[in-house]
Structures are given as structure tokens and as C-alpha cells.
C-alpha positions in Angstrom: -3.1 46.1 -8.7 -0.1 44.9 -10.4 1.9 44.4 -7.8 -0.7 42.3 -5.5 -1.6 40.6 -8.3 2.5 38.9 -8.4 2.3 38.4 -5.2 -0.3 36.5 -5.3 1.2 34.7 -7.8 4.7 34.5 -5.9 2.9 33.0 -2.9 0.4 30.4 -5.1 4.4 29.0 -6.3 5.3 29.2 -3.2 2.9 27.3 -0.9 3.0 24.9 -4.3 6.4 23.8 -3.1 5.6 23.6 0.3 3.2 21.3 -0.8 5.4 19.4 -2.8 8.3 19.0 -0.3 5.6 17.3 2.0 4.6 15.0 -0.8 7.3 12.4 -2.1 8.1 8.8 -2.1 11.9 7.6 -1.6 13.2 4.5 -2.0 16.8 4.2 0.7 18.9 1.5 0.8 20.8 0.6 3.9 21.3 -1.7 6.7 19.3 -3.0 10.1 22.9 -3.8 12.1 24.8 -5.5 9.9 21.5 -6.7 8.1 21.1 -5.0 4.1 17.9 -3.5 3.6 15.8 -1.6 1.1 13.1 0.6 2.4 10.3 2.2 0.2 9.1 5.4 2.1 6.0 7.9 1.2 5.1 11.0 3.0 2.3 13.1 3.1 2.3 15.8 5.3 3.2 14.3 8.6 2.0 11.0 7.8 4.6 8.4 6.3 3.9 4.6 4.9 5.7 2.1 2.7 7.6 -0.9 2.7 10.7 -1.9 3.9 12.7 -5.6 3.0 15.7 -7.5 3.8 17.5 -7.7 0.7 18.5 -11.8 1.1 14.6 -12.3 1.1 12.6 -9.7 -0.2 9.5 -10.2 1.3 7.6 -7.2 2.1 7.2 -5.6 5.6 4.5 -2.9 5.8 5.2 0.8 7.2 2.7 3.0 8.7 3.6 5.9 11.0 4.1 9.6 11.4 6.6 12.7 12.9 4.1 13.7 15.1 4.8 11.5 18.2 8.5 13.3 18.8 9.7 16.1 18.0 12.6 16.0 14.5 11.8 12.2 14.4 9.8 10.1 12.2 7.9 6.9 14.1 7.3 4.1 12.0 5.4 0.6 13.0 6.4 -2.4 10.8 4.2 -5.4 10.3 5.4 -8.6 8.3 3.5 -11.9 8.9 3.5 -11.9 12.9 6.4 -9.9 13.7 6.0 -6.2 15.0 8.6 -3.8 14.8 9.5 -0.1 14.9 11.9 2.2 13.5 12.7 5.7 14.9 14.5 7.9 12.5 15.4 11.1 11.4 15.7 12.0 7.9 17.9 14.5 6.3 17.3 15.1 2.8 18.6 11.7 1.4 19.6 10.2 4.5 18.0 8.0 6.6 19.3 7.3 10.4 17.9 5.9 13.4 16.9 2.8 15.4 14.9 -0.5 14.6 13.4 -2.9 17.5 11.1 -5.8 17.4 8.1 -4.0 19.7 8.1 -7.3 22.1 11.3 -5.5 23.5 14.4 -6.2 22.4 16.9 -4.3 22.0 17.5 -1.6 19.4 19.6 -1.7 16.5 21.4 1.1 14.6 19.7 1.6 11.0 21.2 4.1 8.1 19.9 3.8 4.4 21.1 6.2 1.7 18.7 7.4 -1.1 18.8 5.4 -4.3 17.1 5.8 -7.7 15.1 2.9 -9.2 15.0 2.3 -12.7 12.1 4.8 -13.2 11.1 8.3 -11.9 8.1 8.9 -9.7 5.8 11.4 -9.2 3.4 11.2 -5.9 0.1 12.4 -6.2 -2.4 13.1 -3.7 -5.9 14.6 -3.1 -8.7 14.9 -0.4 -11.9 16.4 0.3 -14.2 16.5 2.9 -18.0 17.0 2.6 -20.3 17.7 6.0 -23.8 16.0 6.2 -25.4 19.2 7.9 -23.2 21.7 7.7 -25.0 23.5 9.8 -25.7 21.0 12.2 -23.4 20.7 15.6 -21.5 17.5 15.4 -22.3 17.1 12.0 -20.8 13.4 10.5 -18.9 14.1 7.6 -17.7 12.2 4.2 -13.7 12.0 4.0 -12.0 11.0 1.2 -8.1 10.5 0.7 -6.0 9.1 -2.3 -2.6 9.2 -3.6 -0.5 7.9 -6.5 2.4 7.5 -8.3 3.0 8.1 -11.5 5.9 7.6 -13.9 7.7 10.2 -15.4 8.0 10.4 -19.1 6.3 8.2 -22.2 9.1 5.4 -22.4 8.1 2.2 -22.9 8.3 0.9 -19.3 6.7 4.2 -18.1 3.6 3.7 -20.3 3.0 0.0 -19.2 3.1 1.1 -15.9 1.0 3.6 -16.1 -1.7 1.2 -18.0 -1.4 -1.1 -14.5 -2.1 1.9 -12.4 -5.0 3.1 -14.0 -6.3 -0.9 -14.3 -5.8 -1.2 -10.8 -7.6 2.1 -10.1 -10.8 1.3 -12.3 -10.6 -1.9 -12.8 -11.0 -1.5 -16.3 -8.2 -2.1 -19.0 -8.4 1.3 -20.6 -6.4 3.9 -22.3 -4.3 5.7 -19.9 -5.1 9.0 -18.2 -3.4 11.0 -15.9 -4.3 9.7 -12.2 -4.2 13.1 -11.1 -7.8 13.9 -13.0 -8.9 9.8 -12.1 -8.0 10.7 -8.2 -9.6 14.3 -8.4 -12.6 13.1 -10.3 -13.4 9.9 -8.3 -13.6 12.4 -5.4 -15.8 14.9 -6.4 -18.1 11.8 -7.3 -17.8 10.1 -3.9 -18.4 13.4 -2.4 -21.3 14.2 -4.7 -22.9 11.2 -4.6 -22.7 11.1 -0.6 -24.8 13.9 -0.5 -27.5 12.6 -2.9 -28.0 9.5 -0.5 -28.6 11.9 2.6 -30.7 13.9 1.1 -33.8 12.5 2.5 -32.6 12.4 5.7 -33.7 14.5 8.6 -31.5 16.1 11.2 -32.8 14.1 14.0 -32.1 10.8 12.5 -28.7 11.9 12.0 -28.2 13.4 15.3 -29.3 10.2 16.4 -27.1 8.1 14.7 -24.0 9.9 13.3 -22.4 6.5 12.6 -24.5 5.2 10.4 -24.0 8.6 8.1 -20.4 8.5 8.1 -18.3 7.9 5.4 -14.3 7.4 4.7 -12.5 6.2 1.8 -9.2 6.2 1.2 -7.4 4.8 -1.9 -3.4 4.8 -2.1 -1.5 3.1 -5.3 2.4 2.3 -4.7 5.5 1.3 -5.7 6.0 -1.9 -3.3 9.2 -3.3 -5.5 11.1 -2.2 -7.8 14.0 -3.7 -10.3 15.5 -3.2 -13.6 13.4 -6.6 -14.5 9.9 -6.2 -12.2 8.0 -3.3 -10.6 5.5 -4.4 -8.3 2.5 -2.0 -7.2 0.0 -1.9 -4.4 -3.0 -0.8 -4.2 -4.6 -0.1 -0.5 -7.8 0.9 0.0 -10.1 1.6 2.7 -14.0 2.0 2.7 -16.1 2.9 6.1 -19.7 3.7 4.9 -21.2 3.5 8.5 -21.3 -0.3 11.0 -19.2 -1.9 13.1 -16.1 -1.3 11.1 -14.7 -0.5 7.7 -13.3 -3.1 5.1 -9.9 -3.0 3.7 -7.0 -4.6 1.6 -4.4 -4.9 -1.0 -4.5 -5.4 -4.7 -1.5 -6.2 -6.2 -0.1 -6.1 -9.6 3.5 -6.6 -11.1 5.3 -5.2 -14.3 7.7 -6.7 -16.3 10.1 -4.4 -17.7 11.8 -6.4 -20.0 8.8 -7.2 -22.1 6.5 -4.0 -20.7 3.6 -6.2 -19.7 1.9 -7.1 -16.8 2.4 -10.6 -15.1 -0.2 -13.2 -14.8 0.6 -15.7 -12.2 0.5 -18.7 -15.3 4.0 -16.3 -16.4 5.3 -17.3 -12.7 4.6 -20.4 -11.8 3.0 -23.6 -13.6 -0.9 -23.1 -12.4 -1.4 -26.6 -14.2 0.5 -27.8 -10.9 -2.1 -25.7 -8.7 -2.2 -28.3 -6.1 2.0 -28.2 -5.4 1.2 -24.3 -5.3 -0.9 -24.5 -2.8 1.3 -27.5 -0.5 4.0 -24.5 -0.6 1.3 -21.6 0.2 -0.6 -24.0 3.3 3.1 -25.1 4.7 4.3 -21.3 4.4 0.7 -20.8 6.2 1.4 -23.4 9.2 5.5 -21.4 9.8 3.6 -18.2 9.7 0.8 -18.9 12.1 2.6 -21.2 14.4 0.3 -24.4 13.5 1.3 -28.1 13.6 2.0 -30.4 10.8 -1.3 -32.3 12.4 -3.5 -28.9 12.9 -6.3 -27.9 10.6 -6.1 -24.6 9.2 -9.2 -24.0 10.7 -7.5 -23.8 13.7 -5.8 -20.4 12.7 -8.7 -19.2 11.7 -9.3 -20.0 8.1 -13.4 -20.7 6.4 -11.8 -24.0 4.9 -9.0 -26.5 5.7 -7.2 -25.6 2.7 -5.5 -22.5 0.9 -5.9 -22.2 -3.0 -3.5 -20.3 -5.2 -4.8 -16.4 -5.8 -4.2 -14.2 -8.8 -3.6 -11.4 -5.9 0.5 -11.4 -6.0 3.5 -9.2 -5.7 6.5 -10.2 -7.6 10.0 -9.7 -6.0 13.6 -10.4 -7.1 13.2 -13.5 -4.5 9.7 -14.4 -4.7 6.0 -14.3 -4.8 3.8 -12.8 -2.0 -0.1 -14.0 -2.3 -2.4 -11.4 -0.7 -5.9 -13.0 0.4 -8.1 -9.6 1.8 -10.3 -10.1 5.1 -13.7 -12.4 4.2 -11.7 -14.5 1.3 -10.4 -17.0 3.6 -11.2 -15.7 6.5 -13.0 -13.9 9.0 -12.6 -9.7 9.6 -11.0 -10.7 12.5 -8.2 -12.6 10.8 -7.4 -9.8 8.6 -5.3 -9.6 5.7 -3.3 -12.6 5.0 0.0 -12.6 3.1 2.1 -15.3 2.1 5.6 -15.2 1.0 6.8 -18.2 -1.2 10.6 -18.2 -2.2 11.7 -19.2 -5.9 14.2 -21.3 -4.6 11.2 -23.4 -3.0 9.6 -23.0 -6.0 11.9 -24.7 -8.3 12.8 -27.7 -5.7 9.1 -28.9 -6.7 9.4 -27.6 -10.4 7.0 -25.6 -11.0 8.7 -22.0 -11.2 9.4 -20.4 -14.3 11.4 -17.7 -13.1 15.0 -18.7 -14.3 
């Protein structure tokens, strides 16, 4: 009994690393060609996101892909504004090397990044579940829910204020911090729970007839998107599909200063009193962005109203300010997400940035 009783042990520690190795986030620093860029990867399992940057800019390029397409290589798609690209690499242990190519076809160039540490250490957390509307129905639909994290290690100052903007971002709610792990592992077993309840008066025929309507996926992911000795910058993407046409999606942002350990408001940034110069920069960033004319409406790109207003949804680089407006806020579904980049130095030519 002793004996099975360490190896069961042996083999809980060691499918507990397994686990772990499969689950990280990375942050390489290297070059497109002759280009210098910084890369923020996450993996989990086979499936790999993040955000990659050129360092002159810093505007954020989104990263979604997997190792699954080719054997010993990792496939990534980047998206930035209305460029598509993809990278192709392979990844030993702190090294990063591969290929990068805009998708329209041109041709490849050589990309290498080393790892690098950032000015705080990072756990990635992650959890899922999955609950079956009739189990013992063929074909049942199913509830899915996925969520990862990172969290800071140690109690240092900066580590505690980030911590406090994680957990605000998670449940909106300024509270005490609490380990995400148990916020991640409790919010699904509620969604889960709670999923059940609503199909409990349903009968198997109306769900055989409309499995759709009965599925559910959420997914929930909080990041590192930047990161400085001065500013840390998080993400948080989520995903709901709760049956319909299609699910609804987007990015809340938040950024840290590390200097002071508190979290930005977009008044520490820029002057809002000046809202209407804000939002010249945002609109002509708009027009460059979706190809319009000086002349054009917005409305011709796609937005509800001829005009973009500042949002308190922003990312904070070394460079600039990215606003983050989620489908249905300015636009239709079909529009998407729409990010806008605004550099400082454009900032301060009209006077309004307080970012020395």
C-alpha cells in the first residue's frame, strides 16, 4: 500500500509539471529582418496568443495561433489595424526562430527574439470545465468554459497594485485582492452551475431540436500586453456565446504605473479638458487606418456616428496610447473591435499630453 500510494504521488508531481511546462507566458525580444521587436507569447497546451510590437512604435499587434498545423513549429496569425501577417517559428526553450510574412504574399523574413525578463515575475494560470446539457443524450450541446491569468509573484509594492488591477478587471469591483486562481476556479463552477439550473426545464426534444440555442462558451483570459520599468499594461479578452447568430467579444484594458503603484486614468495621460483635440487625433488616426478621405464621413467605414469620442478603454505603451472601442460601441458586429493607436509625439504637437 505504501509503495502505490508514492507512486501515486510521484506521478500527481509529475503530470503537475507536464502541466506546467504547457502553461507559461514569455516575453522575447528580437528582430523582423533588421526591424527590433518585442513579442509577448502565452501558451496553453498547443494553443499560443499574445502580442508582438515594433519597438520604434509600440503599438500592439495581436497573436493567435497554434503547433498543431506542422509538425515542431508553432503558427501564429498577427492582426494590427488592417494588416495580416504570420509568423512560423520554432521555439527552443528561450529561443525564438523562424519566418514573418505579411499574409497578402510577400515575401518572408528571418525573425529570432531571445527571452528577456520584465521588471516583474509571472505566473500563468488557467482553468476549464465543461458541463453536458443531457449527458445522456446523443449529440448533447454542452457549456464550455476557459480562463487564464497571470499573476505576479511576490507582495512588493508593484506586485500588489497589479494584482488589485487584475482582480478589478476580473470582477469589476475594486476589492481586496484574492488569488485569481480561486476567482477563475470559482467563477467556473458558477457558470457551470448556473447553466444547468436554466436547462432544467427543458425537455430533450426541444434541445434535440435546437442545440444552438442551448449552447454555451465563455472564455475569459487576463494578460500582460506591455510591460516597462515605468508602465504595465493588461488585457483582458473575453468571449461569451450563450446560443444566436454569434457570440460577443472584446478587450478591456487597464495600465499600471509602477512608479507610483496605481492605476492610470486617461485624465493622468492626456488633458480630457481638451476632449475635442483628443478626438481630431483619434478620427484622423481612424481615416489612415481605414483608408477614408479627408472629405469621407466615418460613416462610410462603418461607424453609428460621424464622429469618434475619447474612451476610458486604453493601453499605455512606452510610445503611446491605444483606445479599444468593442463591437456595438461605435459600430456594428460586423465592424468589430476597433483600436486606435495615438503616438505621444502627436500628442504633445497639440499639447495636450502629460507624458514627459
Amino acid at each position: 500500500m505504501r509503495t502505490m500510494l508514492l507512486m501515486f504521488l510521484l506521478m500527481r508531481m509529475i503530470s503537475a509539471t507536464a502541466q506546467q511546462s504547457l502553461t507559461w507566458f514569455k516575453t522575447f525580444s528580437g528582430k523582423i529582418d533588421k526591424y527590433p521587436v518585442t513579442m509577448l507569447l502565452y501558451r496553453s497546451g498547443h494553443a499560443y496568443e499574445g502580442y508582438y510590437y515594433y519597438n520604434n512604435v509600440q503599438q500592439l499587434i495581436s497573436l493567435r495561433g497554434s503547433d498543431t498545423t506542422s509538425r515542431d513549429s508553432i503558427h501564429l496569425e498577427a492582426y494590427g489595424g488592417q494588416s495580416y501577417e504570420q509568423f512560423t517559428l520554432a521555439i527552443d526553450s528561450d529561443r525564438l526562430n523562424g519566418s514573418w510574412q505579411k499574409i497578402s504574399g510577400a515575401w518572408p523574413k528571418k525573425f529570432e527574439a531571445l527571452e528577456v525578463k520584465g521588471p516583474l515575475s509571472f505566473n500563468y494560470i488557467s482553468t476549464k470545465g465543461m458541463q453536458k446539457a443531457r449527458p445522456a443524450l446523443p449529440g448533447s450541446p454542452e457549456a464550455t468554459y476557459q480562463a487564464a491569468a497571470v499573476w505576479p509573484s511576490g507582495e512588493s509594492p508593484q506586485a500588489i497594485a497589479v494584482k488589485k488591477t487584475l482582480v478589478k478587471l476580473f470582477t469589476g469591483a475594486d476589492t481586496a485582492t484574492r488569488d485569481i486562481g480561486i476567482l477563475l476556479e470559482n467563477d467556473r463552477k458558477k457558470i457551470l452551475a448556473n447553466y444547468h439550473k436554466d436547462i432544467l426545464d427543458a425537455t430533450n426534444a426541444e434541445i434535440s431540436a435546437s442545440p444552438g440555442l442551448y449552447s454555451v462558451v465563455i472564455q475569459n483570459i487576463l494578460k500582460v500586453c506591455y510591460a516597462s520599468s515605468e508602465v504595465l499594461s493588461l488585457a483582458y479578452q473575453n468571449y461569451t456565446y450563450t446560443g444566436g447568430a454569434h457570440g460577443n467579444y472584446g478587450t478591456s484594458y487597464a495600465a499600471v504605473d509602477l512608479r507610483t503603484n496605481r492605476q492610470l486614468t486617461l485624465e493622468d495621460v492626456v488633458d480630457t479638458k481638451s476632449s475635442t483635440k483628443l478626438g481630431k487625433l483619434i478620427e484622423k488616426k481612424f481615416r489612415l487606418q481605414y483608408q477614408l478621405k479627408p472629405t469621407d464621413s466615418l460613416q462610410v467605414a462603418g461607424l453609428f456616428d460621424d464622429e469618434i469620442k475619447p474612451t476610458n478603454n486604453f493601453y499605455v505603451t512606452g510610445k503611446g496610447i491605444g483606445f479599444s472601442y468593442t463591437p456595438y460601441e461605435i459600430g456594428p458586429y460586423s465592424l468589430g473591435q476597433v483600436d486606435i493607436f495615438v503616438l505621444f509625439t502627436d500628442l504633445r504637437a497639440t499639447g495636450i499630453c502629460k507624458v514627459q
